[in-house]
N, C-alpha and C positions, 0 to 999 in steps of 0.2 A: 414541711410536711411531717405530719409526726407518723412515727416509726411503727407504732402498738394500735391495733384494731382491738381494743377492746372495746366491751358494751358501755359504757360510762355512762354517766348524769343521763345526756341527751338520748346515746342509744337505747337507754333503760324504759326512757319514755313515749320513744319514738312509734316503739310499735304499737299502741293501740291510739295515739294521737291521732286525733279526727285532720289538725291540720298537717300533718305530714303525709295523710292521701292526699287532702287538698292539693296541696302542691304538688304531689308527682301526676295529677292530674292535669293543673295547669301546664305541667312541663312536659307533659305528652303531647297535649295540643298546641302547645306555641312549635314545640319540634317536629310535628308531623305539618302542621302549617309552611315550616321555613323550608322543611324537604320541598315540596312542592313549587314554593319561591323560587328557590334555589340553583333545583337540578332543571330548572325551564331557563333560566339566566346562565349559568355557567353552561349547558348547551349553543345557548346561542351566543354567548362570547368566548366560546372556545376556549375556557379555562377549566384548566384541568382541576386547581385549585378549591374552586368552586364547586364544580361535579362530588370532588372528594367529599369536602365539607358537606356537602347536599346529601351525600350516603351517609356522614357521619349522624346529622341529624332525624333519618329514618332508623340506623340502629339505634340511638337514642332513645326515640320512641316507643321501639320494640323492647328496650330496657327499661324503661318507666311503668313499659305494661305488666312487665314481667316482676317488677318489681311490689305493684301493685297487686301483683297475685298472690305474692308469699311471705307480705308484710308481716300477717297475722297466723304463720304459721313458727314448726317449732326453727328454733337454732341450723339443724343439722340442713333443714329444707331450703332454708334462706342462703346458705352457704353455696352450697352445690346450683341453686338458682345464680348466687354469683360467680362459680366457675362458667356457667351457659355464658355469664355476662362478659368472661375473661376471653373468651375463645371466639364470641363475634368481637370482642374489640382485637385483638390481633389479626382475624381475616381481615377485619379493613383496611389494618393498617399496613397486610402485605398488598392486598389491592390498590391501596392507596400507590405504594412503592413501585408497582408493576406498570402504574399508570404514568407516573412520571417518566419513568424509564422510557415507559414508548412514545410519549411527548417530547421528550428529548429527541430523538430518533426521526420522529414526526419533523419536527423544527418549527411551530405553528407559532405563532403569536395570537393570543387574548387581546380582549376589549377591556384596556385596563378602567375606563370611566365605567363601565357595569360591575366591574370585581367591585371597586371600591365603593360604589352604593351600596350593592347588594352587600359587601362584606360589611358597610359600617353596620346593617338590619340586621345580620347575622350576628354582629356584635352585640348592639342591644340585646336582641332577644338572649342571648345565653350570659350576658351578665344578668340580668332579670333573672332568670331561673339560677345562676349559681348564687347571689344574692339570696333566696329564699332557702336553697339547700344547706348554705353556710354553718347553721345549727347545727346541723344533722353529721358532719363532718366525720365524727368521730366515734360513731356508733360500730353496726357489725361489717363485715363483708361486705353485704347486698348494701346497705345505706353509704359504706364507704365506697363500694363502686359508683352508685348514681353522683356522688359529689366528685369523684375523678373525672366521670365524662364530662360534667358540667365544666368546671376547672380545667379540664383540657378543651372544650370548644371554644371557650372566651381567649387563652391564649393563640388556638388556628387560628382564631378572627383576625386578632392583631395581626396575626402573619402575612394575612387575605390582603390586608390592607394596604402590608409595606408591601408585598409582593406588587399590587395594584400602580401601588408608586415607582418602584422599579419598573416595571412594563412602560409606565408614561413615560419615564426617564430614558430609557434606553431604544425603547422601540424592536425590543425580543423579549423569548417566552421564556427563558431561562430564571427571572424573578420568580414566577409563578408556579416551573417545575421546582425551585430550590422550597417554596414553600409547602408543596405536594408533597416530599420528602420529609419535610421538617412533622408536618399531620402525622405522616406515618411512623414516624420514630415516637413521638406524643400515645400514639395508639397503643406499639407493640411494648414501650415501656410502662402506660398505663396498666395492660394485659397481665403482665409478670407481676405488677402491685395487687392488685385486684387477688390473682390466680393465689398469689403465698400468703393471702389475708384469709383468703376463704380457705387455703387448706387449713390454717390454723383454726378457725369454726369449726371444721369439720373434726380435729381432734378435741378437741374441748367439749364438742356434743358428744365423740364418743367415750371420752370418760367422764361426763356427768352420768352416761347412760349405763355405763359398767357399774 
């Protein structure tokens, strides 16, 4: 992962590309689509792993849209749009943690044969969109955020999956919370990337603007 969010080649060009709405269009709908998949299946297999994932891909969405709102505005707007983006990815990823914890506690066991369909779907879907993000990687804040989510929900998936394996294996939910935990560290370290990329936007617009 590289270190410097600057605007380069891609970010330079990013913002008035017709195809980089394109796609954070498609990637709001494949994501607000797999919410809906998701948090109805990890419901009824009692996986907490899934639930999590299933919220992940609803704030997803909410960050695609938000994304799409300030594509075409200046520097300083796009920034502070990705701190909003910095601070739902850390609530998730303490809810994410909260929830483990009570699953733990709980002691329940998941339906590891629905994790793992549903998680290989959740996989596809978000290598598909991190595929299409990949470009854009290296642009500003806001653009470096949406490529973080993507990049961190294709690696939950794989977790989804081993986690799913583990539950067959053993016949306990402890694969499943280990992997609920794992989302949420994904999250709150996402958050803190995001959050020191966008403040540095946010200096940079304000001394272009001095």
């Amino acid at each position: 992962m590289a270190d410097q969010c600057c605007a380069g080649k891609s970010g330079k060009t990013a913002l008035n590309d017709p195809k980089w709405r394109r796609i954070l269009w498609i990637a709001l709908i494949i994501n607000a689509a797999m919410f809906g998949v998701e948090i109805v299946a990890g419901v009824a297999a009692d996986s907490r792993a899934l639930q999590a994932d299933a919220l992940d891909f609803l704030g997803d969405a909410a960050n695609y849209a938000i994304s799409l709102g300030v594509a075409a505005m200046a520097l300083a707007w796009r920034a502070r749009a990705a701190l909003l983006k910095a601070a739902t990815m850390l609530a998730f990823g303490l809810w994410v943690l909260g929830a483990a914890v009570w699953g733990f506690v709980a002691g329940t066991a998941p339906q590891a044969e629905t994790m793992g369909i549903i998680g290989a779907l959740a996989l596809a879907s978000n290598v598909a969109v991190a595929l299409m993000l990949y470009r854009y990687r290296t642009g500003d804040a806001n653009m470096r955020s949406v490529w973080i989510c993507s990049r961190n929900d294709a690696i939950g998936n794989l977790a989804v999956l081993a986690a799913a394996l583990g539950v067959l294996g053993t016949g306990q939910g402890w694969p499943d919370l280990a992997v609920a935990a794992i989302m949420a560290a994904l999250a709150i370290w996402g958050s803190v990337d995001v959050f020191r990329h966008a403040r540095g936007d946010l200096g940079r617009a304000a001394t272009e603007a001095a």
